[in-house]
C-alpha positions as CSV (number, residue, x, y, z in Angstrom):
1,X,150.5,85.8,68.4
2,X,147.9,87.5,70.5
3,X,148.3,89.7,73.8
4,X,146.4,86.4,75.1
5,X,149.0,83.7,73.7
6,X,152.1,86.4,74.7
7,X,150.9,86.2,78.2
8,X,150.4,82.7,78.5
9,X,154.0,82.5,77.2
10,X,154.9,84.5,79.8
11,X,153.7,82.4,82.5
12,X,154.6,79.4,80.7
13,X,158.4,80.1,80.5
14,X,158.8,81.8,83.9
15,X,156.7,80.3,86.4
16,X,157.4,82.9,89.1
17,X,154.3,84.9,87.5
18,X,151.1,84.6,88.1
19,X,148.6,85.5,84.8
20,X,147.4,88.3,86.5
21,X,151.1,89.5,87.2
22,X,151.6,89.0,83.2
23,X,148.5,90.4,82.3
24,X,149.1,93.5,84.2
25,X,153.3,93.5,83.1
26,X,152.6,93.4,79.1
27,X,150.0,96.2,79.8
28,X,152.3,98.4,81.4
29,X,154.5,97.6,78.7
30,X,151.8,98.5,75.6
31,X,150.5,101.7,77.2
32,X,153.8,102.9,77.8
33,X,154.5,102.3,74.4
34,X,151.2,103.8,73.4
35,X,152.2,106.2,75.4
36,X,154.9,107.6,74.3
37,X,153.8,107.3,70.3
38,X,150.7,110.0,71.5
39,X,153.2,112.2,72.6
40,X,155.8,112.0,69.1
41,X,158.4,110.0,70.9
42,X,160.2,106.9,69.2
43,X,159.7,103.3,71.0
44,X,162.9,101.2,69.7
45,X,163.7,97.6,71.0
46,X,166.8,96.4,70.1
47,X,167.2,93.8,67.8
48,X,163.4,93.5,67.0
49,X,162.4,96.9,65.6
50,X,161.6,100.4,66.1
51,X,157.8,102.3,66.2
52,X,157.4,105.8,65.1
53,X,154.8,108.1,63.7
54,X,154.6,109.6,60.3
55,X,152.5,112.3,58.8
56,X,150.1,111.4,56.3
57,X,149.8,113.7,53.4
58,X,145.9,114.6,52.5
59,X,145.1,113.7,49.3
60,X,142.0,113.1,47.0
61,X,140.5,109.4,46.2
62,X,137.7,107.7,44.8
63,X,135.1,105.8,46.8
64,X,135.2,102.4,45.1
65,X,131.2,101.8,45.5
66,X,130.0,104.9,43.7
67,X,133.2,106.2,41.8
68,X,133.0,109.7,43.5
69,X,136.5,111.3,44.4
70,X,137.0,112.0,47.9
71,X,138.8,114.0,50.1
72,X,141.1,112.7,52.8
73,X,142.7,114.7,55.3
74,X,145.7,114.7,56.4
75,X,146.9,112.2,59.6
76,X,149.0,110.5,61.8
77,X,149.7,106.9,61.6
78,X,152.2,104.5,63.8
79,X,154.9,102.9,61.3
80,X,157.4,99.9,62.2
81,X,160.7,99.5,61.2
82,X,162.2,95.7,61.6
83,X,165.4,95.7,63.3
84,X,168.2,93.8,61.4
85,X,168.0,90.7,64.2
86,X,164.8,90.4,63.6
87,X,165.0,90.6,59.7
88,X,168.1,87.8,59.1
89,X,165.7,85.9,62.1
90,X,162.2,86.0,59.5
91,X,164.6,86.2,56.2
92,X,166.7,82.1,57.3
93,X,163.7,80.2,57.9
């Protein structure tokens, strides 16, 4: 699903929105999100899963095109956890 299809949704299933009401409602929502994984806090929704950030360590590899080993520095990346809802949900299909 796209931020596109999740806002037509939106409209779709409660028609007291407008799109531009949804479009700007799941913004607010994302760049709080965004938000508050820049600053090291932990987004968690219940029963669908929880975003944090985890340190990457730096480490060597090779580049694949001319076999030269490569350094890459360390970093930050944004890692999801599923919630347990949301796993049985995926897992009894």
């Amino acid at each position: 699903m796209t931020k596109s299809e999740l806002i037509d949704k939106l409209v779709e299933v409660r028609g007291v929105l407008t799109r531009k009401d949804s479009e700007a409602v799941v913004s607010m929502v994302f760049d709080a999100m965004s938000e508050a994984l820049t600053n090291g806090d932990k987004v968690e929704i219940r029963g669908f899963g929880s975003f944090t950030i985890r340190d990457r360590e730096p480490r060597e590899a090779r580049n694949p095109k001319s076999g030269e080993i490569v350094s890459i520095p360390s970093k930050k990346t944004p890692f999801f956890k599923t919630g347990k809802d949301l796993r049985e949900r995926v897992n009894n299909l």
